[in-house]
TIMI-501295 format. One line per field, with one value per atom (N, C-alpha, C): residue number from 1; atom name; z, x, y. Coordinates in steps of 0.001 Angstrom, whole numbers, padded with zeros to 6 digits. Layout:
N
nr <- (NUM|...)
atom <- (CA|...)
c3 <- (Z|...)
c1 <- (X|...)
c2 <- (Y|...)
This chain:
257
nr <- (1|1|1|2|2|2|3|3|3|4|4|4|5|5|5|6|6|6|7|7|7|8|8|8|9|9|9|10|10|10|11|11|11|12|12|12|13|13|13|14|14|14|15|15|15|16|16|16|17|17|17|18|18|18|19|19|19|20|20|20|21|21|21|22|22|22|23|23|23|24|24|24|25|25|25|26|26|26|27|27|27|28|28|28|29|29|29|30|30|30|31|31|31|32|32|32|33|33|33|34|34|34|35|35|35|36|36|36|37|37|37|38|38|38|39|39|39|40|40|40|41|41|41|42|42|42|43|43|43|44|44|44|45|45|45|46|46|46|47|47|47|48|48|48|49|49|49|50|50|50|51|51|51|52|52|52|53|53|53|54|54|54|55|55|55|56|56|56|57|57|57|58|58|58|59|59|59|60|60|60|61|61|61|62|62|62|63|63|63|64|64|64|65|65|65|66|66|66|67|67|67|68|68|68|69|69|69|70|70|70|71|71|71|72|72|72|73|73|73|74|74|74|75|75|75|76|76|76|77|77|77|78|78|78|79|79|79|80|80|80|81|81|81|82|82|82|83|83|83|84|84|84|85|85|85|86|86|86|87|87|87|88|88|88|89|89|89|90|90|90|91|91|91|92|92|92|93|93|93|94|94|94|95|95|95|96|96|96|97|97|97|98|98|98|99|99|99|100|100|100|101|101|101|102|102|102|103|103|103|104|104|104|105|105|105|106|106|106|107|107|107|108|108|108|109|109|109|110|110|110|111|111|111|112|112|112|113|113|113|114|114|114|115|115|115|116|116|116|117|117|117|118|118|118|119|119|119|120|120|120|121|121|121|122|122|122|123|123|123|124|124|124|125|125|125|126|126|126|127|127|127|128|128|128|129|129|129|130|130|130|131|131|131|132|132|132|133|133|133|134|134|134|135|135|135|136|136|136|137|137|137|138|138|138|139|139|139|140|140|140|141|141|141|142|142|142|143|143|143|144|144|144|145|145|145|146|146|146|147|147|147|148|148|148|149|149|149|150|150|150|151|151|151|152|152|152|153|153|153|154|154|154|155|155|155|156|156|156|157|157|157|158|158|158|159|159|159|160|160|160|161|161|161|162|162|162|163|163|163|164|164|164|165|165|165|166|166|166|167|167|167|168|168|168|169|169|169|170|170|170|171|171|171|172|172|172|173|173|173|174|174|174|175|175|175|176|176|176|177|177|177|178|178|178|179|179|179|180|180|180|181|181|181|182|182|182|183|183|183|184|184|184|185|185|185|186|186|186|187|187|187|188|188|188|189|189|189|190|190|190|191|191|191|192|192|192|193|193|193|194|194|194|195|195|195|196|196|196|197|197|197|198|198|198|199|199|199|200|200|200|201|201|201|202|202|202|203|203|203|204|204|204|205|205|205|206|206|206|207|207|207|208|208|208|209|209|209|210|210|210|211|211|211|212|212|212|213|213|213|214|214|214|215|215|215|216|216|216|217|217|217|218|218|218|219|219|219|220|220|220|221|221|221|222|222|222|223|223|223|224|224|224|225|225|225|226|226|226|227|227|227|228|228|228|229|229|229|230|230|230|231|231|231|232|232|232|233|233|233|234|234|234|235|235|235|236|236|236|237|237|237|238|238|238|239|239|239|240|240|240|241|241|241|242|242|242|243|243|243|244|244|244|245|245|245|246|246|246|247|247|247|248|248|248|249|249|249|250|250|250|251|251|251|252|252|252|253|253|253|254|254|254|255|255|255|256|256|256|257|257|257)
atom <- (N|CA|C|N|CA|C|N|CA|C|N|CA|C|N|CA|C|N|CA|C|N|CA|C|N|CA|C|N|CA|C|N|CA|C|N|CA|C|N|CA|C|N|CA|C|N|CA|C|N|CA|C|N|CA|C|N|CA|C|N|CA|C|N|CA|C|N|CA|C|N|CA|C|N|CA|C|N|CA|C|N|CA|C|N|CA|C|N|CA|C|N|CA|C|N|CA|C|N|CA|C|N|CA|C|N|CA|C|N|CA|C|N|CA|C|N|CA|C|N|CA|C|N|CA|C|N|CA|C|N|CA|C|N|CA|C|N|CA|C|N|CA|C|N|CA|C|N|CA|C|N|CA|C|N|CA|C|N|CA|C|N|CA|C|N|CA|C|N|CA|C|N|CA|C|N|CA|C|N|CA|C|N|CA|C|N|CA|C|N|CA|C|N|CA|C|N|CA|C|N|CA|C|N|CA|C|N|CA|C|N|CA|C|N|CA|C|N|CA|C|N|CA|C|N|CA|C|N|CA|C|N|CA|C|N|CA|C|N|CA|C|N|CA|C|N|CA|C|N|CA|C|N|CA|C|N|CA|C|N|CA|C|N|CA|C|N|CA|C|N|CA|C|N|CA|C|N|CA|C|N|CA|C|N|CA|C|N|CA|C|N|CA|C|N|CA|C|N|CA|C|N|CA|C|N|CA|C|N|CA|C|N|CA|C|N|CA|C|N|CA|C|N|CA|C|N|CA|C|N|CA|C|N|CA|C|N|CA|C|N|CA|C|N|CA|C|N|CA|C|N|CA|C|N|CA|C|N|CA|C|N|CA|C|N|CA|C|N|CA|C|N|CA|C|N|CA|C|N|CA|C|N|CA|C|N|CA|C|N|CA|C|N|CA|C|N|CA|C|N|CA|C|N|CA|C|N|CA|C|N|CA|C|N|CA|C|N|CA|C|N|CA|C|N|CA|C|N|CA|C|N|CA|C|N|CA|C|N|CA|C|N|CA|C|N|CA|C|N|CA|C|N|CA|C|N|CA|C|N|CA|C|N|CA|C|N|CA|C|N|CA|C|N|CA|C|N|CA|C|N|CA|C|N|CA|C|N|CA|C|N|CA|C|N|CA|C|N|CA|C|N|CA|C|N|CA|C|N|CA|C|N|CA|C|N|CA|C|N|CA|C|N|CA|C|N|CA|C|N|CA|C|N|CA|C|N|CA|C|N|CA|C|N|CA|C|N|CA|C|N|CA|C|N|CA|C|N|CA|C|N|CA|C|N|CA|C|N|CA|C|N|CA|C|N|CA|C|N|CA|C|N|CA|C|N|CA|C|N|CA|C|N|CA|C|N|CA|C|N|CA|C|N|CA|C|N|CA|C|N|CA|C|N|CA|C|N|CA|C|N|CA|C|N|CA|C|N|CA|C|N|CA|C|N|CA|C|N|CA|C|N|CA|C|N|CA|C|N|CA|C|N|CA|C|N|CA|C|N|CA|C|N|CA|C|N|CA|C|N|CA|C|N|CA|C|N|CA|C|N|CA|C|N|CA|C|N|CA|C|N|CA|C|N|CA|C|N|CA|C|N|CA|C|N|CA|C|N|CA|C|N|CA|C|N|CA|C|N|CA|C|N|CA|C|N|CA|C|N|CA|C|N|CA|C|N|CA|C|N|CA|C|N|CA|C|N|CA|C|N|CA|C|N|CA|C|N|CA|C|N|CA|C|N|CA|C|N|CA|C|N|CA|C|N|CA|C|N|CA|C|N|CA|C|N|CA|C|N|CA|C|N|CA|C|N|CA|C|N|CA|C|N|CA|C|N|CA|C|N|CA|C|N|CA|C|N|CA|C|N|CA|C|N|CA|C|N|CA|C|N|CA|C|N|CA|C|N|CA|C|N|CA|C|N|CA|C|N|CA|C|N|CA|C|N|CA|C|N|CA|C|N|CA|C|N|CA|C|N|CA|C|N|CA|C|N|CA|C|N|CA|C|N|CA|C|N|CA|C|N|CA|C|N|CA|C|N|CA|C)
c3 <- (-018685|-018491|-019684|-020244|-020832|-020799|-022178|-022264|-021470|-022128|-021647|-020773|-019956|-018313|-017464|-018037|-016984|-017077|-018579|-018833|-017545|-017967|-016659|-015141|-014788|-013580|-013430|-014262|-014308|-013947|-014919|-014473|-013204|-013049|-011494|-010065|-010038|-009602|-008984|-010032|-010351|-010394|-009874|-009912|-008501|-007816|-006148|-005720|-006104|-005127|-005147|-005856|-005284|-004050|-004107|-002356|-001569|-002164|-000536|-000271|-000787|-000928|000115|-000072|000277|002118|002274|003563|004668|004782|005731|006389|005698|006014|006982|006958|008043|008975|009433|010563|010982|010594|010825|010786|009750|009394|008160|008872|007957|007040|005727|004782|004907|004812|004277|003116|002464|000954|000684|000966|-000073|000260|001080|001128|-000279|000332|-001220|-002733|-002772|-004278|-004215|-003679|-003660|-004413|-003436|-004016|-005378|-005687|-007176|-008438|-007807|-008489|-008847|-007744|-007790|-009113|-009066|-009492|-011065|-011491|-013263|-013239|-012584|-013020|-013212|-012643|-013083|-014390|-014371|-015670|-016632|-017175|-017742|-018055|-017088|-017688|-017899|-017213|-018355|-019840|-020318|-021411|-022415|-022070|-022867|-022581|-021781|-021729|-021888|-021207|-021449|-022386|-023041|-024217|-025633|-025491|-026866|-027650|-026631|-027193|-027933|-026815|-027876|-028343|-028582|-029840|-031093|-030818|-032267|-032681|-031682|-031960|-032385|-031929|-033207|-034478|-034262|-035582|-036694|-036168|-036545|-037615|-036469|-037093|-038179|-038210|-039062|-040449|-040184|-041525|-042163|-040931|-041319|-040850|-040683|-039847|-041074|-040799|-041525|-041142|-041889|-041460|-041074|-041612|-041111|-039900|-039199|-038083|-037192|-036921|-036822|-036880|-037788|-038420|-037436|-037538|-036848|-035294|-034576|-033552|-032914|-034275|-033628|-033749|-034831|-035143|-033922|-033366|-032037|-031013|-030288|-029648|-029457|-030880|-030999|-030449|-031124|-031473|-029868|-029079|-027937|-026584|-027131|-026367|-026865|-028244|-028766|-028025|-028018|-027487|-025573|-024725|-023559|-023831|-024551|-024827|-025303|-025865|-026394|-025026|-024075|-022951|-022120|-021786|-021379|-021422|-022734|-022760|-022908|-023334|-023530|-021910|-020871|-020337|-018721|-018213|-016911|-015581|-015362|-014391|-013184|-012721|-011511|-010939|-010915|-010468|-009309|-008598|-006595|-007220|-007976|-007650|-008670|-010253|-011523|-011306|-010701|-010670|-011798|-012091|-013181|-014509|-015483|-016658|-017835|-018857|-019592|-019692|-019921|-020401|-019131|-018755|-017476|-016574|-015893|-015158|-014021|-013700|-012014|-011472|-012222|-011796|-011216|-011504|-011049|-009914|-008472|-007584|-007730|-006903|-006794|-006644|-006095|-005632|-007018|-007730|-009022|-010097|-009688|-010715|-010439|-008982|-009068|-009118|-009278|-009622|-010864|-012070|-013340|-013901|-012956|-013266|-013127|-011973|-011721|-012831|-013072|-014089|-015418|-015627|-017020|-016599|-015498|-015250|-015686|-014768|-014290|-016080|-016987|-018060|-018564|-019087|-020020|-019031|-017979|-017162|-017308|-017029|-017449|-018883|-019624|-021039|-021671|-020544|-020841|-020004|-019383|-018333|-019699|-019858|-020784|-021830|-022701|-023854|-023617|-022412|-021976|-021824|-021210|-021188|-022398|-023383|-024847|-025720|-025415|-026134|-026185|-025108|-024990|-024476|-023193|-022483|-021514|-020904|-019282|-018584|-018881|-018420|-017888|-019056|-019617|-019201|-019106|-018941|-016860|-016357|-014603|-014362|-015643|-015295|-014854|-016501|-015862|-014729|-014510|-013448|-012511|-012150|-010745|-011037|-012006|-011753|-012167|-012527|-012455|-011183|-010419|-009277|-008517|-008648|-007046|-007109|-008455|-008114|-008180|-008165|-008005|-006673|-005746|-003956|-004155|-004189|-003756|-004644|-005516|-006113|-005236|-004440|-003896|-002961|-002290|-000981|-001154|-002075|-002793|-002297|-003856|-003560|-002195|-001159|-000320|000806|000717|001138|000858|-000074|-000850|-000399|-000749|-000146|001578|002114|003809|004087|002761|003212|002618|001715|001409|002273|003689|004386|004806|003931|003239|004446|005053|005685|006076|006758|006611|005271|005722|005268|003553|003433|002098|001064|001729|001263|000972|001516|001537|-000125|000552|-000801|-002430|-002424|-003277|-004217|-003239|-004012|-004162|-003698|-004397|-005633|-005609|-007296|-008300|-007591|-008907|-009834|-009030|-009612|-010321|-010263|-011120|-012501|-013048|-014716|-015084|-014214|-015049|-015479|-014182|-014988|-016232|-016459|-017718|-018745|-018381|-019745|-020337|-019082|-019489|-019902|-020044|-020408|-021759|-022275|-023947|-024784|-023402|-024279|-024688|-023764|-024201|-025477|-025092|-025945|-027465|-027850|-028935|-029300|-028624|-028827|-029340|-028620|-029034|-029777|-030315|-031421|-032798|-032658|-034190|-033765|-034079|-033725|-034378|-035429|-036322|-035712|-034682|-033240|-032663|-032394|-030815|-030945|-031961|-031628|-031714|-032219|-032031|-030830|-029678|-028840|-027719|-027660|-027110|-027367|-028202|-028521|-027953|-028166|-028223|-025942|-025870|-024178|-023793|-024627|-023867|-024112|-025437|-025920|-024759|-024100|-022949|-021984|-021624|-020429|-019910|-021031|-021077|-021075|-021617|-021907|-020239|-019784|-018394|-017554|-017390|-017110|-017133|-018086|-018519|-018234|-018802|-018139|-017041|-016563|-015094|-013957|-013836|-012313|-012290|-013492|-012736|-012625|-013365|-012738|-011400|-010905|-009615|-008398|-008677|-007821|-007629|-008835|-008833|-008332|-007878|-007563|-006380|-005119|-004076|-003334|-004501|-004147|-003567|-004611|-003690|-005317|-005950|-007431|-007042|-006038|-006052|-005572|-004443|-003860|-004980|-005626|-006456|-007917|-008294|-009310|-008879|-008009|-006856|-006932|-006548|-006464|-007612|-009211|-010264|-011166|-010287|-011319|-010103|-008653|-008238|-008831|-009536|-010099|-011033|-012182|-013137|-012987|-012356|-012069|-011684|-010478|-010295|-011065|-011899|-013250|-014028|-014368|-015449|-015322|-013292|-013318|-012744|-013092|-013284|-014417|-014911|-016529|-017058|-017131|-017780|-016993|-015411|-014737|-014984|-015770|-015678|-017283|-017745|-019227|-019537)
c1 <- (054526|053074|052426|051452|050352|050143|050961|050523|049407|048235|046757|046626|046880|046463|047356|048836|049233|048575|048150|047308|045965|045166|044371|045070|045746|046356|046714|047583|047971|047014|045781|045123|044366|043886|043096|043646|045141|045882|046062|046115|046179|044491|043448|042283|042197|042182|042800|042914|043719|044568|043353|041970|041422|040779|040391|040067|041004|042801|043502|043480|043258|043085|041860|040730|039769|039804|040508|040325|040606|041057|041473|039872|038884|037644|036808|037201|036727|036954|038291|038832|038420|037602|037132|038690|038862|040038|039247|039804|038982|039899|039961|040831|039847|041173|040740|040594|039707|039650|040206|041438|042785|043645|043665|044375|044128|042603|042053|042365|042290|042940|044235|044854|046261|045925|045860|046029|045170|044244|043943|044650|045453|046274|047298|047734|048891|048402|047391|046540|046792|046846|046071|047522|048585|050435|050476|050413|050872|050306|048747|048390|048542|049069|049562|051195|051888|053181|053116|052182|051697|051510|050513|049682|051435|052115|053306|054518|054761|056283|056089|054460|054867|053783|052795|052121|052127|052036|052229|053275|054764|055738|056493|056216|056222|055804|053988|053780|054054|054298|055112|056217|057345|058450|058348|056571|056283|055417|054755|054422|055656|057117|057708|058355|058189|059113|058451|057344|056347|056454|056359|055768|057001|058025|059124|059135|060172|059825|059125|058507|058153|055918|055097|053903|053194|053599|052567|052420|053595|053046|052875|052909|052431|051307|050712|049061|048360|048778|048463|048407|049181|049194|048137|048517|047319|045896|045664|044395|044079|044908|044266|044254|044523|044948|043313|043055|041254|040886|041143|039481|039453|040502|040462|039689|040345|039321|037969|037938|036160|035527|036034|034868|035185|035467|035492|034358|034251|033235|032189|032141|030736|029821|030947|030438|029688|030538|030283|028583|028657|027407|026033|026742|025499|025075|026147|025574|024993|023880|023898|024845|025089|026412|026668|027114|027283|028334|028835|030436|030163|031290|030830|030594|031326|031003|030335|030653|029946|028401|027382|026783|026446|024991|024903|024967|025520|025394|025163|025074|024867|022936|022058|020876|020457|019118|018201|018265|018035|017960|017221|015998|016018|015330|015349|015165|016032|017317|018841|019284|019772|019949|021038|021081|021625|023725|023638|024972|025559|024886|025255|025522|024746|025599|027157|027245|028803|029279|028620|029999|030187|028986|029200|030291|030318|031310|032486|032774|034118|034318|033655|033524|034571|033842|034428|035574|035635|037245|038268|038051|038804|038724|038277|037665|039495|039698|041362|042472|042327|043528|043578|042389|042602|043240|042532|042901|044522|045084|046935|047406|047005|047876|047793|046459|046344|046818|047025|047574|049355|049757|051288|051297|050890|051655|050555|049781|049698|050349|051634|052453|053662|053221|054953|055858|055746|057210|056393|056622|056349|056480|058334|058299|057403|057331|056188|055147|054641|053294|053461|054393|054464|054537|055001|055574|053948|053580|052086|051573|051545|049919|050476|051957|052841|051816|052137|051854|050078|049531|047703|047543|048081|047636|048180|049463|049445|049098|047958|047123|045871|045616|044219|043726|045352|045265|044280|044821|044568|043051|042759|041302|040140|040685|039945|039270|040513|040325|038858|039130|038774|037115|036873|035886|034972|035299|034777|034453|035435|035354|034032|034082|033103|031987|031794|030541|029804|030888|030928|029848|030847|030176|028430|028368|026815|025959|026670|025788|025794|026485|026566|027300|027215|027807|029258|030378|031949|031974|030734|031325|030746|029437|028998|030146|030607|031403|032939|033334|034441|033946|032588|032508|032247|031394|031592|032991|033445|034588|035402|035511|036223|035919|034254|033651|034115|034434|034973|035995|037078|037764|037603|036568|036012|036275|036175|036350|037260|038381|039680|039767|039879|040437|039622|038163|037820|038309|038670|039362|040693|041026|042389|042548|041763|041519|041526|039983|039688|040973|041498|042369|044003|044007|045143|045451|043919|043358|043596|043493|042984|044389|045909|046867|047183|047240|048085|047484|046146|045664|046406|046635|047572|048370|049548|050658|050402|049565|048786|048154|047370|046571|047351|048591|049328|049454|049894|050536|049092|048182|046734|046256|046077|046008|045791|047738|048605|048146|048264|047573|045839|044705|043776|043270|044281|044414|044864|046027|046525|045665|045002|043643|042616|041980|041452|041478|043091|043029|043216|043818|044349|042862|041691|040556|040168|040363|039775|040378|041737|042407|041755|041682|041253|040164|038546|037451|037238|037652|037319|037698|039356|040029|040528|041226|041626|040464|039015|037755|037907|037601|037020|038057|039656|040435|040784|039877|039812|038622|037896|036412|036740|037295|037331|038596|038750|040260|041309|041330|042705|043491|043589|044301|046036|046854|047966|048385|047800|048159|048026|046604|046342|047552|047844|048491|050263|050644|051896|051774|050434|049967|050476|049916|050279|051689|052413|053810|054420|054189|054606|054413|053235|052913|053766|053516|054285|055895|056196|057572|058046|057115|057546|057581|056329|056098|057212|057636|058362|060017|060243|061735|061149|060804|060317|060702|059964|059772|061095|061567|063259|064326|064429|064864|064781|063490|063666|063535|063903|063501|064177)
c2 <- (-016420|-016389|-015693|-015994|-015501|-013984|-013087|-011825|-011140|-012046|-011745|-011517|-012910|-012901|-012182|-011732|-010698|-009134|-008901|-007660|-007413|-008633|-008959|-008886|-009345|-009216|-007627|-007607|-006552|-005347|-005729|-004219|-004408|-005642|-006178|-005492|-005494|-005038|-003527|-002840|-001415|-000764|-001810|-001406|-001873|-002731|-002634|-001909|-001190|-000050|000881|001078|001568|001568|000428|-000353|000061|-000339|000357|001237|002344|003880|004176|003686|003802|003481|002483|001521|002686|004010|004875|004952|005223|005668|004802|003120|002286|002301|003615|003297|005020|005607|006722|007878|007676|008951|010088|011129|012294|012285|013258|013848|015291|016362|017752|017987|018646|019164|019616|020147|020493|019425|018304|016819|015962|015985|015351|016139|017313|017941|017581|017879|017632|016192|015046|013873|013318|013942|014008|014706|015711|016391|015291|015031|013853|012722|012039|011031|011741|012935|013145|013425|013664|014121|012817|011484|010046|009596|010265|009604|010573|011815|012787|011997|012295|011463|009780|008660|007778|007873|008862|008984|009053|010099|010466|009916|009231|007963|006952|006672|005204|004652|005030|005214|005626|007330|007400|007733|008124|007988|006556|005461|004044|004190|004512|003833|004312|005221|005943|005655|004795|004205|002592|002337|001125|001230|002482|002299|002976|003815|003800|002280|001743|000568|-000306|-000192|-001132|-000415|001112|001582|002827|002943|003630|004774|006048|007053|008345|009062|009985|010436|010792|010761|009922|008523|007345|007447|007011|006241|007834|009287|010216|010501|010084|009808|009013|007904|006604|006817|007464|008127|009232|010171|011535|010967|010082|009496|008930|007722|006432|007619|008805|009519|010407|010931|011765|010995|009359|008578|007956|007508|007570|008704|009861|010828|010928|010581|010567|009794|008518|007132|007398|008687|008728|009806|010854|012052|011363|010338|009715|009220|008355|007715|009025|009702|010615|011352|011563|012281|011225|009734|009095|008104|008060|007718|008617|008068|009232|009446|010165|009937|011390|011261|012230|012736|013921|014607|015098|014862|015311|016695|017364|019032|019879|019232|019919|019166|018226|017809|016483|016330|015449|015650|014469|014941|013544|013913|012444|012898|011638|011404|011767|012353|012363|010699|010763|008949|009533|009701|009965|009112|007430|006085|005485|006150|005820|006033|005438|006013|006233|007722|008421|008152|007494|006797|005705|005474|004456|005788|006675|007870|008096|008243|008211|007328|006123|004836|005219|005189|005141|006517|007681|008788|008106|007476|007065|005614|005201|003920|004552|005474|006146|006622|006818|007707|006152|005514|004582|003809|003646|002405|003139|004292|004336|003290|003944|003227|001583|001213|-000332|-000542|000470|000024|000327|001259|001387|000077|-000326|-001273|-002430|-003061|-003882|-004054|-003037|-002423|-002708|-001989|-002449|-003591|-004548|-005807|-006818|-006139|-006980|-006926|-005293|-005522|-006071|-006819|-008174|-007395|-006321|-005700|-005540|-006413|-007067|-005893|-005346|-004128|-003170|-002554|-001311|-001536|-003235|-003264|-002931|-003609|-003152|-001763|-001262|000255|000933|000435|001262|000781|-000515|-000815|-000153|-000334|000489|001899|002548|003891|004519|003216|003555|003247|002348|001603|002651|003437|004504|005620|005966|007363|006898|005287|004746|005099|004516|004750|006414|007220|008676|008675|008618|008116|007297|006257|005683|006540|006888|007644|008659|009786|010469|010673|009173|008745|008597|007774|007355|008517|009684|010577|011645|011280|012822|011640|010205|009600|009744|009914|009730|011675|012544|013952|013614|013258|013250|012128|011341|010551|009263|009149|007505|006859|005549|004646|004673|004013|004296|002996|001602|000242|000519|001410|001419|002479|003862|004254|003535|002890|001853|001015|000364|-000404|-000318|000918|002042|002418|002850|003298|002593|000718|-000404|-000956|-000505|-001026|-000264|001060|002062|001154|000722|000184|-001591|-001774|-002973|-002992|-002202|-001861|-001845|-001810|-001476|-002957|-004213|-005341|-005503|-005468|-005841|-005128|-003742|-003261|-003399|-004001|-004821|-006033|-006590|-008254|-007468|-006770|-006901|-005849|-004820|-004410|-004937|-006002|-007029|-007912|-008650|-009292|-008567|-007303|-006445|-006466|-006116|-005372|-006857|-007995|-009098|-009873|-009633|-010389|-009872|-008509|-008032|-007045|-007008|-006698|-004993|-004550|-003314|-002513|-003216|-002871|-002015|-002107|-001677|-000782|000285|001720|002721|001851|002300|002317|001035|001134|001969|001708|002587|004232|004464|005925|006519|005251|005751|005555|005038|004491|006111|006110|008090|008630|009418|010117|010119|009102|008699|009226|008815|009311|010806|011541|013450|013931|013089|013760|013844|012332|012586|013777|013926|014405|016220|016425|017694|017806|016743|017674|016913|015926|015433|016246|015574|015462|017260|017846|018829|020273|020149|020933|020787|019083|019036|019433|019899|019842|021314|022281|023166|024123|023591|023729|024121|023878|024428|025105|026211|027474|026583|025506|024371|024848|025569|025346|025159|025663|025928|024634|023783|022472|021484|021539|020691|020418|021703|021841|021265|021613|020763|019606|018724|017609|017235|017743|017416|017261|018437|018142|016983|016593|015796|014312|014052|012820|012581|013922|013720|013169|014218|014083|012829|012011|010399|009635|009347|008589|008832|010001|010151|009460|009912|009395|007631|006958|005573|005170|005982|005584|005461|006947|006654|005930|005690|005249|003592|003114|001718|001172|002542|001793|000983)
């Protein structure tokens, strides 16, 4: 099959699982706020050991190979890696957006309702993850590319949830919070389409990619998910949460390399 279209699938997929995540809330199931840290904790350990097994350690073992071992492809790495967390800090501040607990941030909007601020927060969370899934299977290892969506798609679940949860406390509907926090995950497939598209149009692309997809996502990682999991004296569950992610991702990763 078509690099591309499994990139697409691929991330469509792993952007789902926010919806299944979410679906507990139609059936009127609570989550506790140290349930929910916990499982966000969980969520930034998968994409933490993503960013570094199954990202930017390849890609340094291809831009190894292109340009030989020594500073290049090192360069080439730390570079896609900034410029990746740059263009998430750019979004960030340029567009308006809303955190269940640090509040709003980005440009003023108070034309914006209120509830599209938190899609567009979670928009940006969710935009790297599409762009590693995509990135993995544009670089022609089918593998690598399942490895990730497997492991964006099962801290998307605990994300979804998340979401719909913190919507249900500010008011919101069971069916609008449900639907809410399925759009979150809308973005990933498109960022997996153009970032497929990008890796397998030039083979020069990939360890760039690959790099500026991790950059991305450690940024989210850092000023997103683990503030907000820290915000309500959950730090010890949450942080558990986290080496548990890691720890799965990682024995995946080497387990199926």
């Amino acid at each position: 099959m078509n690099l591309v279209l499994l990139g697409f699938l691929g991330s469509l997929a792993a952007g789902a699982m926010t919806a299944f995540g979410a679906l507990p809330v139609l059936f009127g199931h609570t989550v506790k706020p140290a349930t929910t840290d916990a499982l966000l904790g969980f969520a930034a350990g998968v994409m933490l050991a993503a960013s570094f097994f199954s990202l930017l350690v390849p890609g340094i073992e291809i831009a190894s190979d292109h340009y030989g071992p020594g500073f290049i492809p090192a360069a080439i790495v730390t570079c896609g890696l900034l410029l990746g967390a740059t263009v998430i800090l750019f979004l960030d501040e340029r567009l308006p957006h809303e955190h269940f607990v640090t509040g709003r941030e980005g440009p003023e909007a108070a034309e914006i309702k209120r509830v599209w601020l938190f899609v567009i927060a979670i928009a940006l969370h969710n935009l790297p993850e599409g762009m590693a899934v995509g990135v993995g299977f544009g670089a022609g290892d089918i593998l690598a590319g399942s490895k990730l969506a497997f492991g964006i798609g099962l801290q998307n679940a605990p994300e979804g949830l998340a979401v719909a949860v913190a919507l249900l406390a500010k008011g919101y509907s069971r069916s609008y919070a449900f639907i809410i926090a399925a759009l979150t995950g809308a973005v990933e497939p498109a960022a997996g389409l153009l970032s497929a598209i990008a890796v397998s149009y030039s083979a020069a692309l990939l360890p760039w990619g690959m790099a500026m997809a991790a950059g991305a996502m450690i940024y989210v990682i850092s000023h997103e998910i683990i503030p907000e999991t820290h915000s309500h004296a959950h730090q010890k569950i949450a942080t558990l949460g986290l080496l548990a992610g890691l720890a799965l991702m990682m024995l995946l990763d080497v387990a199926l390399a």
